[in-house]
N, C-alpha and C positions, 0 to 999 in steps of 0.2 A: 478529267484532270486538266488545271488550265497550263497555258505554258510554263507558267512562274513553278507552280507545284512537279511538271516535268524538268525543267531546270536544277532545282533543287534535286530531286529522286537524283537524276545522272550524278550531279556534284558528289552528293555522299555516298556513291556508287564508286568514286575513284581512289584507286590504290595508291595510298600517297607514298609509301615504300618505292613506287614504279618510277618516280620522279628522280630517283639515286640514277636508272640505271639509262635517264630519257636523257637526247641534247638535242639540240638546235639544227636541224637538217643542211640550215646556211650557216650558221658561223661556227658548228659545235662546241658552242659555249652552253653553259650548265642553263636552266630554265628556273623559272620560280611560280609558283601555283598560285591562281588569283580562284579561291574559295566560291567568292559573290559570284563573278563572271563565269566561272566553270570552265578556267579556260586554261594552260601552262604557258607562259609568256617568257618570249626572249626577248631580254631589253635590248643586249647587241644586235639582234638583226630590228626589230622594231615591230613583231611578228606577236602575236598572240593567237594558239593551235586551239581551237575547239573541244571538250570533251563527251562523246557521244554513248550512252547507252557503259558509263564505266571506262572506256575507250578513248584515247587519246588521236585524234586525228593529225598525224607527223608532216602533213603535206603543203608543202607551201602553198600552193593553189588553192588551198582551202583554210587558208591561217587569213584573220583580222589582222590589217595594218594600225598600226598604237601610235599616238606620236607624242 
């Protein structure tokens, strides 16, 4: 499987219901789901969380900077 096809698999792996009950670990403001990228993104902190294996990674240390 190349990365692109495991990218995808994770994406439509993710409970998008989950996203109601997800926030932003720094600013606790609500999140918005970016499909393509696979990833749940706070615009306020400027932070985009990874989604691994269905899994939402909530960690700053491990969130891509967006700007």
């Amino acid at each position: 499987m190349s990365d692109e096809e495991t990218r995808v698999a994770e994406v439509t792996e993710f409970d998008r219901r989950m996203l109601e009950a997800l926030i932003c670990p720094q600013t606790h403001t609500e999140l918005s789901y970016d499909r393509q990228a696979g990833e749940l993104v706070s615009h306020a902190a400027g932070l985009a969380f990874p989604i691994r294996s269905g899994i939402p990674i909530m960690l700053i240390d491990q969130a891509r900077r967006i700007g």
